[in-house]
Gaussian input, Z-matrix of N, CA and C with variables (Angstrom, degrees):
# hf/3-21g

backbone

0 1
 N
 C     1     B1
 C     2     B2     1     A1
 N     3     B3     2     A2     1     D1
 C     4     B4     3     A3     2     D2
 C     5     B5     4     A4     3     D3
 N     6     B6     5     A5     4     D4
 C     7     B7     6     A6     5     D5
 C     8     B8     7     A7     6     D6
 N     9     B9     8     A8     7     D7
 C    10    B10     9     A9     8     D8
 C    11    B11    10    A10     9     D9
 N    12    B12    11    A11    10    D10
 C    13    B13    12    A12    11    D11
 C    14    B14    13    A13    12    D12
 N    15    B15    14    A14    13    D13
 C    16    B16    15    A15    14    D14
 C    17    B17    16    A16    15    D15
 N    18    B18    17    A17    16    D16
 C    19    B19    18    A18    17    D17
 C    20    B20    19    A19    18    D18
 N    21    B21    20    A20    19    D19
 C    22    B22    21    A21    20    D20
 C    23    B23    22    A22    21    D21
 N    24    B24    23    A23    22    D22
 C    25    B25    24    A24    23    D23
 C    26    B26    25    A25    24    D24
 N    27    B27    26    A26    25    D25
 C    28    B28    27    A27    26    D26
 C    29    B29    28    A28    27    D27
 N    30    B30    29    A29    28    D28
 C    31    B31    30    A30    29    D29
 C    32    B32    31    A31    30    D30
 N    33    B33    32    A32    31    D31
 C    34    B34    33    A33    32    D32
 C    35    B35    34    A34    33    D33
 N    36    B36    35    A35    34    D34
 C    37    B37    36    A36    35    D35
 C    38    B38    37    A37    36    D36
 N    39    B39    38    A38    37    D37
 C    40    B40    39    A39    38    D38
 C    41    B41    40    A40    39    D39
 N    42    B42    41    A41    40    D40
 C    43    B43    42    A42    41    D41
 C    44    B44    43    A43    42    D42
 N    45    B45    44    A44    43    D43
 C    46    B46    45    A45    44    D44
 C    47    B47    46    A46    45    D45
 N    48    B48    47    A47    46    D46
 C    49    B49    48    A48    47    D47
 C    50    B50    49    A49    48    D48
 N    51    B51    50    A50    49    D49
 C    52    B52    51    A51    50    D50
 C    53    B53    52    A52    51    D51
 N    54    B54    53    A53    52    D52
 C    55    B55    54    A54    53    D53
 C    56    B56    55    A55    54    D54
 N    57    B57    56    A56    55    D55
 C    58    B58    57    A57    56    D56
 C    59    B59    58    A58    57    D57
 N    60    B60    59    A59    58    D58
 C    61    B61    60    A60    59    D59
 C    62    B62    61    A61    60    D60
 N    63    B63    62    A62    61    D61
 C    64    B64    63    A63    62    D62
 C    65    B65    64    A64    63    D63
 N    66    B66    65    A65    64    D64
 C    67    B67    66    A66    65    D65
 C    68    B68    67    A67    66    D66
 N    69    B69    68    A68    67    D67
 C    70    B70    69    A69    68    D68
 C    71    B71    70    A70    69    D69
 N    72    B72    71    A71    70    D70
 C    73    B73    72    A72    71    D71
 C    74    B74    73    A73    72    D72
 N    75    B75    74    A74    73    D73
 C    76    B76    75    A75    74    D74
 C    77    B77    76    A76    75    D75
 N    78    B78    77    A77    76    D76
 C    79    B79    78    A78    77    D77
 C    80    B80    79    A79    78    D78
 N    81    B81    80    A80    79    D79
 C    82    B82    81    A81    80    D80
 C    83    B83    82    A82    81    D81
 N    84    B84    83    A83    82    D82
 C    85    B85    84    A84    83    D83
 C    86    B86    85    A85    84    D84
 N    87    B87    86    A86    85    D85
 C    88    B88    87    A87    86    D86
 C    89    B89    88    A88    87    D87
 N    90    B90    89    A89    88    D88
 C    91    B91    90    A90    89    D89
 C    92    B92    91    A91    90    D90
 N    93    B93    92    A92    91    D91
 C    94    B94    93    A93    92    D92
 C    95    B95    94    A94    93    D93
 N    96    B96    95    A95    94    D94
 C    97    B97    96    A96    95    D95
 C    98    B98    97    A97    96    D96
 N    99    B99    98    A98    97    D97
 C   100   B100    99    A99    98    D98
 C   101   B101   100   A100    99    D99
 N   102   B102   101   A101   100   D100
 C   103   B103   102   A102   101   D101
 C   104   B104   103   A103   102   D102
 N   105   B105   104   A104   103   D103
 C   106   B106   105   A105   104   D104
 C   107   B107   106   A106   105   D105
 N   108   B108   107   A107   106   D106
 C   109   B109   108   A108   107   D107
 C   110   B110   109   A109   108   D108
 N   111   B111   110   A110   109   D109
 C   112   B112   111   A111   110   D110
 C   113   B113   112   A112   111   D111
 N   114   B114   113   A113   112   D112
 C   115   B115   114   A114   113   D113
 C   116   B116   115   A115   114   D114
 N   117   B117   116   A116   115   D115
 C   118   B118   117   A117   116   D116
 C   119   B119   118   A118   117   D117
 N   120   B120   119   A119   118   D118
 C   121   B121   120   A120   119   D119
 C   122   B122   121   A121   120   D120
 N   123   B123   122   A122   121   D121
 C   124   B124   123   A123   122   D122
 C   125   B125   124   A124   123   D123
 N   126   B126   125   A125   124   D124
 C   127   B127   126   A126   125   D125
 C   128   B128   127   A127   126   D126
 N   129   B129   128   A128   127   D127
 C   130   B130   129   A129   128   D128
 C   131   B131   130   A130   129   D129
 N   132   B132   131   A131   130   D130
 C   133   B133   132   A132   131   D131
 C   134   B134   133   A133   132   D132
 N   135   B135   134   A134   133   D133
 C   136   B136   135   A135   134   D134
 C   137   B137   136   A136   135   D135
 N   138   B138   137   A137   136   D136
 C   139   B139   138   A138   137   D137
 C   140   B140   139   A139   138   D138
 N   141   B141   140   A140   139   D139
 C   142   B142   141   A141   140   D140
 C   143   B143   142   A142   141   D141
 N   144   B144   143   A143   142   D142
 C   145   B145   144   A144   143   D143
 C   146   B146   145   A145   144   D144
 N   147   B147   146   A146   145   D145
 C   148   B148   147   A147   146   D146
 C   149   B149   148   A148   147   D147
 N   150   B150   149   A149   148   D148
 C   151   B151   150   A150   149   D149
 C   152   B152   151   A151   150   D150
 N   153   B153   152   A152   151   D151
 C   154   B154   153   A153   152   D152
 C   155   B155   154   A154   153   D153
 N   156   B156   155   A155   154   D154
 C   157   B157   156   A156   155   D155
 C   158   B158   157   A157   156   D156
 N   159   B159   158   A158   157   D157
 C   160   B160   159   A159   158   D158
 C   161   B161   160   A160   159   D159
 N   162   B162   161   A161   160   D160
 C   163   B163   162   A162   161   D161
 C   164   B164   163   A163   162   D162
 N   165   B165   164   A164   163   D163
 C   166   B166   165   A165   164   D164
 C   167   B167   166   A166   165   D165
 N   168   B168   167   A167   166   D166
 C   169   B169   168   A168   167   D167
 C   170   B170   169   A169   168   D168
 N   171   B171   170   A170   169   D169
 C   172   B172   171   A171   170   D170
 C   173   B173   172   A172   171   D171
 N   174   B174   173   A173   172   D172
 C   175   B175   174   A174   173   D173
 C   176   B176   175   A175   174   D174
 N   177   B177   176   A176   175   D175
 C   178   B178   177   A177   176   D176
 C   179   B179   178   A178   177   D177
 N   180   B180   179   A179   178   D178
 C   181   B181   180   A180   179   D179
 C   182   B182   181   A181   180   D180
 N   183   B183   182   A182   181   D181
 C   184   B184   183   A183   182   D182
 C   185   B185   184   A184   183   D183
 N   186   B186   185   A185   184   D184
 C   187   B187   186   A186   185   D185
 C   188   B188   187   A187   186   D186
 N   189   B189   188   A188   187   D187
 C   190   B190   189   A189   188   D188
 C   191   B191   190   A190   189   D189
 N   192   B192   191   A191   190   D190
 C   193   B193   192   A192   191   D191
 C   194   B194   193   A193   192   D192
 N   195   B195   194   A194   193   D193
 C   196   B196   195   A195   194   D194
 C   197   B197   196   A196   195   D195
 N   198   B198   197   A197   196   D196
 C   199   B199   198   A198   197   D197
 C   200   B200   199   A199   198   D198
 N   201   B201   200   A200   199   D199
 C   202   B202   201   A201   200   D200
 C   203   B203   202   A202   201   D201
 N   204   B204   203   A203   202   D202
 C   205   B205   204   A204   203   D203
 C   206   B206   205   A205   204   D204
 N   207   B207   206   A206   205   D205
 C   208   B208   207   A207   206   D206
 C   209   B209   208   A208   207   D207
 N   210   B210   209   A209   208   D208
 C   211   B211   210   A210   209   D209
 C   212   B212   211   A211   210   D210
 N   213   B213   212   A212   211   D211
 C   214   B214   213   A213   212   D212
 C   215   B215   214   A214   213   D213
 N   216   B216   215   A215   214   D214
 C   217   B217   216   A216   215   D215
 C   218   B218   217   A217   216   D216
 N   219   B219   218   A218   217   D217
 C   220   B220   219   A219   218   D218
 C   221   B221   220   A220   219   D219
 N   222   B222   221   A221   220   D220
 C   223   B223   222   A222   221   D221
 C   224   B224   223   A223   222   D222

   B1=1.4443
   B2=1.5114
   B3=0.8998
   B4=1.7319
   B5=1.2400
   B6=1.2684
   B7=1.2330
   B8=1.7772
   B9=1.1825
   B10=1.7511
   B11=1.0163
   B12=1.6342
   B13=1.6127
   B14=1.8226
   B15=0.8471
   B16=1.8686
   B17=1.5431
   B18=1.3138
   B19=1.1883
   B20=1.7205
   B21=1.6860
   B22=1.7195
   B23=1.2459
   B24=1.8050
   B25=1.2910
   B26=1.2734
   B27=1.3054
   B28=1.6929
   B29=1.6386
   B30=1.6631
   B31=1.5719
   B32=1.5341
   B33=1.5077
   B34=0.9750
   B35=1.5804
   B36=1.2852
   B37=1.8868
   B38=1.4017
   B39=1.5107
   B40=1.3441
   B41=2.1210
   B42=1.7881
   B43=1.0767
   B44=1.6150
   B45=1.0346
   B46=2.0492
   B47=1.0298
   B48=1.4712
   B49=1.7253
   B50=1.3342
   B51=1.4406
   B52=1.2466
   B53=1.8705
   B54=1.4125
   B55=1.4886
   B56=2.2738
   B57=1.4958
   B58=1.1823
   B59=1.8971
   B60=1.3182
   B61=1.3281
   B62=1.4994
   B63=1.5809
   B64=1.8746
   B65=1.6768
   B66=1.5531
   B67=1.3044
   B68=1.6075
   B69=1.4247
   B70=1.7489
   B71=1.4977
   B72=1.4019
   B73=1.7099
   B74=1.3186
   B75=1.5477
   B76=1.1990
   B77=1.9088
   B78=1.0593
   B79=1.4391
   B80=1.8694
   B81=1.5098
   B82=1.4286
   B83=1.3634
   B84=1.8478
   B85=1.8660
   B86=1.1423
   B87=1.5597
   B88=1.0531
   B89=1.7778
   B90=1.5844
   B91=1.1521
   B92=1.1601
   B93=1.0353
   B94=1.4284
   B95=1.5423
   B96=1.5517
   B97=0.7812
   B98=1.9390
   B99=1.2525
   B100=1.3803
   B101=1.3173
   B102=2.0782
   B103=1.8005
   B104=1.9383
   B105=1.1475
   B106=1.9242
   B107=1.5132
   B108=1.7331
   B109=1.4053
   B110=1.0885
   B111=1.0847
   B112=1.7680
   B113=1.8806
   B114=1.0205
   B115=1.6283
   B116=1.4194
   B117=1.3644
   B118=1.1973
   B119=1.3977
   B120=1.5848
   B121=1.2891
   B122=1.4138
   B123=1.0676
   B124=1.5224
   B125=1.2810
   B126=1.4648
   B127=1.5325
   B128=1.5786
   B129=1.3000
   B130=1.7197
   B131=1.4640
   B132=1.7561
   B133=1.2060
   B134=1.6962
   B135=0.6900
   B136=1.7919
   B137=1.8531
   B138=1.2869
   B139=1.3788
   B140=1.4652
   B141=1.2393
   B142=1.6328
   B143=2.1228
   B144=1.4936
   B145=1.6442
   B146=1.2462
   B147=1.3959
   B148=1.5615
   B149=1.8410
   B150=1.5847
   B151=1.8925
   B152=1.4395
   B153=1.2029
   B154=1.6348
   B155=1.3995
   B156=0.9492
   B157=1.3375
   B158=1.3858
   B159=1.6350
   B160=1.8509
   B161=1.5174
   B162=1.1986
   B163=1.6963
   B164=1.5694
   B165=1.6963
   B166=1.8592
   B167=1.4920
   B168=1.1239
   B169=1.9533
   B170=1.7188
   B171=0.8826
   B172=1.7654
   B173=1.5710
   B174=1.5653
   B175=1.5716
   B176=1.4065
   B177=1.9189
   B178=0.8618
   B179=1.7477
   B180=2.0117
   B181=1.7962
   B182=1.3385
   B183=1.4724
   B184=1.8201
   B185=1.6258
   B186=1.5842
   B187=1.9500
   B188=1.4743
   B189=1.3707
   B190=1.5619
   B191=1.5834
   B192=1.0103
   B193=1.5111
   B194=1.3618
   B195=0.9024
   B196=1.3584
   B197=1.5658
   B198=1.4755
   B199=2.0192
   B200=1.3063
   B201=0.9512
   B202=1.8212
   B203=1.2735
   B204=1.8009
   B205=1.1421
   B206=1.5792
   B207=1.4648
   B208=1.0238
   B209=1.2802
   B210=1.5959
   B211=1.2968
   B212=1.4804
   B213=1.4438
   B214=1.4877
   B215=1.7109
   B216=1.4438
   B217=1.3923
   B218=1.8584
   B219=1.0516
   B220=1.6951
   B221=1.6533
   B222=1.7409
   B223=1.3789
   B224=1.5415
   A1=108.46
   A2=130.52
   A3=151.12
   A4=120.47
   A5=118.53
   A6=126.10
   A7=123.51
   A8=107.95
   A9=111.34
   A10=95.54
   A11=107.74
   A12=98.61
   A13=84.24
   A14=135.51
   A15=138.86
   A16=102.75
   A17=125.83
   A18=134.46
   A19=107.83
   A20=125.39
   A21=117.26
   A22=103.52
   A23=123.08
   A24=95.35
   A25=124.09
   A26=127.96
   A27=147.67
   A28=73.41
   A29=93.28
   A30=98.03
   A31=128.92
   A32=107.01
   A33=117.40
   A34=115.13
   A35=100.51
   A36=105.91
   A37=90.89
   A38=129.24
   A39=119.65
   A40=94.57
   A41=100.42
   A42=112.01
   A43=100.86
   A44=132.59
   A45=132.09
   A46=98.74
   A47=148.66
   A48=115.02
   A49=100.36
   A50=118.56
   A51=116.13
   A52=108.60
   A53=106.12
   A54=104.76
   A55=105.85
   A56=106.14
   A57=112.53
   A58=82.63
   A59=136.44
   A60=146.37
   A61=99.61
   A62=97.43
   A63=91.36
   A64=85.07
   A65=144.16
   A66=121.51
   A67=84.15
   A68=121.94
   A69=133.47
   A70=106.87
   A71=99.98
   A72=105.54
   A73=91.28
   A74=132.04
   A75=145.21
   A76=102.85
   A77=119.48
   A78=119.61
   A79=125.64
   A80=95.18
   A81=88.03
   A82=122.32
   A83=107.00
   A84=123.99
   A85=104.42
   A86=132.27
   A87=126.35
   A88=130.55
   A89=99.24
   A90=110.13
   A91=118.82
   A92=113.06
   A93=136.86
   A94=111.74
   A95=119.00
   A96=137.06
   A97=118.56
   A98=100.82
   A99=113.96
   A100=129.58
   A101=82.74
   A102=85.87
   A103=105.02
   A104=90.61
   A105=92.52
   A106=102.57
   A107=114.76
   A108=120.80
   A109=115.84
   A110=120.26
   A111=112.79
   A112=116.54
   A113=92.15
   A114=107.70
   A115=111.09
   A116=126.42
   A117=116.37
   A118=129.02
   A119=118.89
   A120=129.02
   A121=109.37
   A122=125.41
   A123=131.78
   A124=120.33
   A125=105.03
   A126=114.64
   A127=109.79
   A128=107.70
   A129=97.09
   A130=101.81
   A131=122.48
   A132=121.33
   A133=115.66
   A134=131.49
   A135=126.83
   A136=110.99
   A137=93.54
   A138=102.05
   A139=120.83
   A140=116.99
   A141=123.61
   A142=87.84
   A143=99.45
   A144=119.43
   A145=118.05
   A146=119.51
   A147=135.78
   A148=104.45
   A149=100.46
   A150=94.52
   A151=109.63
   A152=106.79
   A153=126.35
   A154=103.49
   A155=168.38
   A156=164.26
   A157=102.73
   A158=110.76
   A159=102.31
   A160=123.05
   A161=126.08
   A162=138.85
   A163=98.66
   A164=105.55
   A165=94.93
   A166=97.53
   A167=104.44
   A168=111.61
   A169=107.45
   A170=101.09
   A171=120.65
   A172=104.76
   A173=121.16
   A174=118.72
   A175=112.96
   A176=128.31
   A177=106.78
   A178=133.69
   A179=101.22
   A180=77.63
   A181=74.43
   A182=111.69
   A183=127.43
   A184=93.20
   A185=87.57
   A186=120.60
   A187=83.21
   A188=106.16
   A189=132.63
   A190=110.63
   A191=138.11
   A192=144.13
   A193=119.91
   A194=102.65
   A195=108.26
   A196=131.17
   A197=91.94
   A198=107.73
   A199=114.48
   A200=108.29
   A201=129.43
   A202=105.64
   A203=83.63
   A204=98.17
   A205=123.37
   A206=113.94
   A207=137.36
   A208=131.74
   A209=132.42
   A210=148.06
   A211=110.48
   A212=133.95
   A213=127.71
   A214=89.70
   A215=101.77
   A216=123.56
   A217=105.41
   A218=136.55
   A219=107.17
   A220=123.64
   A221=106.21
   A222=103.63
   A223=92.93
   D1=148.49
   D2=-169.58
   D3=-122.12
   D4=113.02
   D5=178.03
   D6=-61.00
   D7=138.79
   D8=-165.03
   D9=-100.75
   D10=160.55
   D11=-168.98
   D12=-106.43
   D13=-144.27
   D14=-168.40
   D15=-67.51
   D16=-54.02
   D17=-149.90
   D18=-26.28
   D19=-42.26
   D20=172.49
   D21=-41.89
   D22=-38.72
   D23=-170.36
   D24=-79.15
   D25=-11.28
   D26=-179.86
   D27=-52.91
   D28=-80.31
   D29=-145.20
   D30=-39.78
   D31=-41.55
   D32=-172.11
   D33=-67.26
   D34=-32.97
   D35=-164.70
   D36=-72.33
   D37=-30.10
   D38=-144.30
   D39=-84.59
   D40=-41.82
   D41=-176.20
   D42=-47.46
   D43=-103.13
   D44=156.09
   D45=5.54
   D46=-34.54
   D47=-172.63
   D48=-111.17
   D49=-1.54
   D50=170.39
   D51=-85.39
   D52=-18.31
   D53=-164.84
   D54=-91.35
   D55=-9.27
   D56=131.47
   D57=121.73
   D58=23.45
   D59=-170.74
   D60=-99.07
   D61=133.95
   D62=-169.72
   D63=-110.93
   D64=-14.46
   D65=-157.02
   D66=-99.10
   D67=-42.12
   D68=-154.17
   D69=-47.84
   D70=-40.91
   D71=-167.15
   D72=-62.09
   D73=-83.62
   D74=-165.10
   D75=-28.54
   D76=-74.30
   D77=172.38
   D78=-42.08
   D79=-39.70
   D80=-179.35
   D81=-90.54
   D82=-10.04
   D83=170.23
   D84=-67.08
   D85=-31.12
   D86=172.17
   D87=-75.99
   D88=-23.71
   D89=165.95
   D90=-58.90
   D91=-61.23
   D92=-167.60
   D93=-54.64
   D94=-47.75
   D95=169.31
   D96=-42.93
   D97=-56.51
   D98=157.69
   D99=-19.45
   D100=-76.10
   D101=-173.27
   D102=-59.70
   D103=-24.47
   D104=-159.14
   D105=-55.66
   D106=-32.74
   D107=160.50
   D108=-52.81
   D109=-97.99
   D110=148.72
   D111=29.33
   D112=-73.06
   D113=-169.72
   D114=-87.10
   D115=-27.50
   D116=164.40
   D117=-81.26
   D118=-12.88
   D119=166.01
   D120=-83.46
   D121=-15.19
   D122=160.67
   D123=104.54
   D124=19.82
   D125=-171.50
   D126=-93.38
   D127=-21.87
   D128=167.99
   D129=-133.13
   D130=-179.20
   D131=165.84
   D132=-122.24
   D133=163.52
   D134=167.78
   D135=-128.22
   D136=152.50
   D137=157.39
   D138=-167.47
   D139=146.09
   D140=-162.46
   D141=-68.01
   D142=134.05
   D143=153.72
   D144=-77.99
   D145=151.04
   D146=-173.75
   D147=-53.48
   D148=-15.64
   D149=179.89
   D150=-116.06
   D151=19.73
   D152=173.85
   D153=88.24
   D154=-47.21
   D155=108.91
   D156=62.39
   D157=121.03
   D158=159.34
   D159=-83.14
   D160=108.49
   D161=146.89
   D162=-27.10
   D163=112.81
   D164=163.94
   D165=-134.05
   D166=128.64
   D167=178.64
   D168=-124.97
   D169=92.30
   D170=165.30
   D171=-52.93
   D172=115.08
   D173=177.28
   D174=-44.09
   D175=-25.85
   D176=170.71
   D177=-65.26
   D178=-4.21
   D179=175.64
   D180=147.04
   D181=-85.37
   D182=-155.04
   D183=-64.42
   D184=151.33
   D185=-157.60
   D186=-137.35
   D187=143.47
   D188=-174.69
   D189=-127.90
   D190=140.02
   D191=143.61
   D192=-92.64
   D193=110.11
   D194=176.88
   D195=-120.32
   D196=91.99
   D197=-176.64
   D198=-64.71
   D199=-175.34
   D200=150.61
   D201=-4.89
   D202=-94.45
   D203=178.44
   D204=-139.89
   D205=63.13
   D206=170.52
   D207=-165.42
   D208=141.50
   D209=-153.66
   D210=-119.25
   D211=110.73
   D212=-148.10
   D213=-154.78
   D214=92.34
   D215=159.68
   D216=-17.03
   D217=112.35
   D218=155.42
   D219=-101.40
   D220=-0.33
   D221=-157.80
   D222=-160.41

């Protein structure tokens, strides 16, 4: 797996302000923002899924999905 550099968070914030939500963006740029910390300190990795979906695997183990608009533990 390969570490992403920010760009989910481009994508994602841009997708939400395109889908017409004025509070969602703000909350989930910040999310996002997070993991991207996260990932640049090297503690997790991401990568976009075949249904656009971000892959997030924390070295401790636990794997995240992360949709639209939903966050679904897988591991």
């Amino acid at each position: 797996m390969r570490a992403m550099a920010r760009s989910p968070t481009t994508d994602a914030t841009s997708q939400t302000q395109a889908a017409g939500s004025r509070r969602v963006p703000d909350e989930k740029s910040r999310v996002m923002t997070a993991i991207g910390q996260m990932v640049d300190d090297g503690r997790a990795e991401w990568s976009r899924t075949a249904t656009g979906d971000i892959e997030l695997r924390f070295l401790t183990g636990e794997v995240f999905l992360l949709g639209e608009m939903f966050v679904t533990r897988v591991e």
